[in-house]
N, C-alpha and C positions, 0 to 999 in steps of 0.2 A: 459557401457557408463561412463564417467570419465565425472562430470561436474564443477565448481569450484564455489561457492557460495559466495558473498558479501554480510557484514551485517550481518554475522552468530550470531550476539547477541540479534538481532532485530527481534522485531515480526515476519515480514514474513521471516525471512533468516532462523532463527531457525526452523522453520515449513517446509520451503523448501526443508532441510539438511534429515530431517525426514522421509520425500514422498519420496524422491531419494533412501534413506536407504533402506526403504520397499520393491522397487521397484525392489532392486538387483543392482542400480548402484553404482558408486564409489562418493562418495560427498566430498567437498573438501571446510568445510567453512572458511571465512578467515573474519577477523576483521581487524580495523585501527592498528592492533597491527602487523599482520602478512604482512599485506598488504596496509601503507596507500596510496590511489586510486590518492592524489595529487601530488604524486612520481611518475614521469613517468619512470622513471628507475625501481624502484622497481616492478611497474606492470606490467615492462617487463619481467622482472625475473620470479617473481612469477609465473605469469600465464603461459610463456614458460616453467618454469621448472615442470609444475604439469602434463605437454603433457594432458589435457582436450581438451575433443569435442565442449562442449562447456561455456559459461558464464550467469549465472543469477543476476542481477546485483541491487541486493535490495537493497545496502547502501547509505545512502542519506545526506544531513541536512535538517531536517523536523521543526525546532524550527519556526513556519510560523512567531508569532509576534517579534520574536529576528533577524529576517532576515532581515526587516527594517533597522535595525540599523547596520546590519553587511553585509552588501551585497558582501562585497570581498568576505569576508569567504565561505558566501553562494555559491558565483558561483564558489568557486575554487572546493568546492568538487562536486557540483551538475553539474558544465558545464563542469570547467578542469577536473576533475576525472572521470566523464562519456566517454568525450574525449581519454582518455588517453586507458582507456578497450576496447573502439572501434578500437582504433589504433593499439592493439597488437591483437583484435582477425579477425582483417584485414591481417596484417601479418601472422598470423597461416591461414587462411580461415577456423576459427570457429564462430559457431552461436553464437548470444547473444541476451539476454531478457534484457529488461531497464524497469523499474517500473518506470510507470509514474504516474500522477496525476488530477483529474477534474481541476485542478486550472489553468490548463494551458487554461482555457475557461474564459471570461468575468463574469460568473456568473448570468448573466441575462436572462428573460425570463422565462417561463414554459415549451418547449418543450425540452424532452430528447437528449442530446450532442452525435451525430454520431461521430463514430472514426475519420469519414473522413471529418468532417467539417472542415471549415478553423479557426486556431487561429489567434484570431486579437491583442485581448489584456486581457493577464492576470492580471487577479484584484491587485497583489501583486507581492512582490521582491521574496519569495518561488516561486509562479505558474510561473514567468519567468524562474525562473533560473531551474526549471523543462523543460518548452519549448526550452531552450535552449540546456538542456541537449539533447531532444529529436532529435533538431536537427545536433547536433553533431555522434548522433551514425545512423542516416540516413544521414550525409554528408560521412563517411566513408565507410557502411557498404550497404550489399543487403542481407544478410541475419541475419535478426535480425525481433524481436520482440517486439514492445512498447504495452507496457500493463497499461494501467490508470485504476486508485484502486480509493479509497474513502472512509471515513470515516472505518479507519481502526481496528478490535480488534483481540488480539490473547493471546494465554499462557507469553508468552515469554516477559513484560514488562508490560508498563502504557496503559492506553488508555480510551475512554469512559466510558465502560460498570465498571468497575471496579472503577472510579472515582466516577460515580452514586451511586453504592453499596456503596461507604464508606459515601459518602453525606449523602445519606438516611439515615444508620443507625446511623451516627451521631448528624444529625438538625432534624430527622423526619418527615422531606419534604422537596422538591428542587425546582427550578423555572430554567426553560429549556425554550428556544426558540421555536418557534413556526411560523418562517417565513423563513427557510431554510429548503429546502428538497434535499434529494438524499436518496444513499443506502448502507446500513452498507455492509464491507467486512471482513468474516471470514478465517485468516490467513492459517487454515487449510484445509476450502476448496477451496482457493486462490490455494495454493501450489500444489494440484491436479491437478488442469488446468496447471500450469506452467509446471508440471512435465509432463501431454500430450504434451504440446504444444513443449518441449526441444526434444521429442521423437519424432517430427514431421519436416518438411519443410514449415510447410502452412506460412507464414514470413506474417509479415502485421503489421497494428497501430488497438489494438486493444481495445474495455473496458469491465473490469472485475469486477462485483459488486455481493454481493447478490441477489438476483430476489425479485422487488417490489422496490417502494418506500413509503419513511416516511421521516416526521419533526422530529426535534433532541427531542420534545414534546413526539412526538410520540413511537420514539425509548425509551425512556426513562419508558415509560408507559409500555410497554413488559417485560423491565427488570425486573422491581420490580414484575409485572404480573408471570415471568417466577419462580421469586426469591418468592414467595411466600410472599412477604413484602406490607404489607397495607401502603404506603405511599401516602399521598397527593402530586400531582404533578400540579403545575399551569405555563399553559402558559403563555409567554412573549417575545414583539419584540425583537431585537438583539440590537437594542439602550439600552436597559438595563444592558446589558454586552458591554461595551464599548472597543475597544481591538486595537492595534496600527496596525495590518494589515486587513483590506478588506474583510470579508469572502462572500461567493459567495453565491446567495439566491437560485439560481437552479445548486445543481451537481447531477441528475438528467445523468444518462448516458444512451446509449440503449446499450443491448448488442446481438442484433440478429445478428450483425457479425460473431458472435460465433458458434451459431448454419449452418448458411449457411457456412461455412468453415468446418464443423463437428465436434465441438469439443462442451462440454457437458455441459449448463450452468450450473453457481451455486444454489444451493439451496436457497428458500426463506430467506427474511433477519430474519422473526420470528422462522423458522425452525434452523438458526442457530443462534440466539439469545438463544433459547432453549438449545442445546448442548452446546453452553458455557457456562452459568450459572449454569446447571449442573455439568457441570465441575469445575468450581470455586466452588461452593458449598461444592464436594465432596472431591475435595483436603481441603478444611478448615475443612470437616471433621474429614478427614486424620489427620488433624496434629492436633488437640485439643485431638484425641485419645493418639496420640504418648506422 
């Protein structure tokens, strides 16, 4: 299977590329370099000329509080550029995945966000122009896959868990929120599922998280737990960290979707919190040796 990968620099693209590798297929990642997604010509080209079965469509703009202030920019790559991959793999009649996001939900309440509830109103100019993207590659497409992610960590760039570690061992303790919950997702076991899911027809709107939820308190509390680091952590409301976009107090997703379709949830959020800290560890090791 010949797949083509968007975002190939980005946490989950590079993880993606990885899983497909493993697998035996043919991966084909492509950056703003090779491919920018707001060039409808260009991603004509591209993706015609790689003759792929099908699209995984991780590239994004995720800058949530810079989106505010930039909302073209935002929606040219998250709507027109989603648009645009839907449109040629409409023309080939190839599948495609679109990484979506909880933000395309209100953010409100305590009960866990079913794939198939209705979006009424995303808290911010990011979770629109997510929703928008989502329904652009379901205005084109019938075989496709929308996959809403969450609080995302992986090898391959910045993210939480890593931001925490530096905290910590820099101020020797951190003050984390404590009134927003959902569930961490780990980029590599994210990419498993995709790579099932590209291997299959089950087509649907689906959501893909760690198993379990936590406050960002809470997650935070593991790391250091996992990381062996005595740091003091105190919680605190989100008025504390004061931030020009909206963040949502429940992304809280369910994903028994998943399993009634048969496809194999993720691991606990602690169970991979664990294997990545490890891993950051072990590479820091690595290279203090070197």
């Amino acid at each position: 299977m010949r797949v083509l990968v968007t975002g190939v620099k980005g946490q989950l693209g590079y993880d993606v590329v990885k899983e497909l590798e493993k697998r035996g297929h043919t991966a084909i990642g492509v950056d703003v370099q090779e491919m920018d997604i707001t060039d409808a010509n260009a991603v004509d080209t591209v993706i015609t000329h790689s003759m792929v079965d099908a699209v995984i469509h991780c590239a994004a703009y995720t800058a949530v509080d810079a989106a505010e202030d930039n909302v073209g920019v935002c929606n040219k790559i998250n709507v027109d550029g989603t648009a645009n991959i839907a449109k040629v793999c409409k023309k080939l009649d190839i599948k495609m995945i679109y990484i979506s996001t909880d933000y395309v939900f209100d953010g409100q309440g305590t009960r866990p966000w079913e794939p198939d509830d209705k979006v009424s109103e995303p808290l911010n100019a990011y979770g629109m122009s997510k929703y928008l993207g989502e329904q652009a590659v379901q205005r084109y497409l019938e075989k496709y896959y929308i996959v809403r992610i969450a609080w995302v960590f992986g090898l391959n760039g910045n993210n939480f868990v890593k931001t925490m570690l530096r905290v910590g061992k820099e101020k020797g303790a951190a003050q984390v929120v404590n009134d927003q919950f959902g569930s961490p997702t780990y980029t590599a076991d994210l990419s498993v599922l995709l790579c099932d899911m590209v291997e299959t027809n089950r087509y649907g709107i689906y959501h893909a998280t760690n198993e379990g939820f936590c406050s960002w308190f809470e997650f935070t509390c593991e790391i250091y737990r996992q990381a062996g680091l005595d740091i003091p952590v105190t919680p605190v409301e989100s008025s504390a960290f004061p931030a020009k976009a909206k963040r949502p107090t429940n992304s809280r997703m369910s994903k028994e979707k998943l399993a009634a379709n048969g496809f194999h949830k993720l691991p606990t959020w602690q169970d991979a919190t664990a294997r990545y800290v490890k891993l950051l560890l072990d590479q820091e090791a690595d290279a203090s040796i070197k």
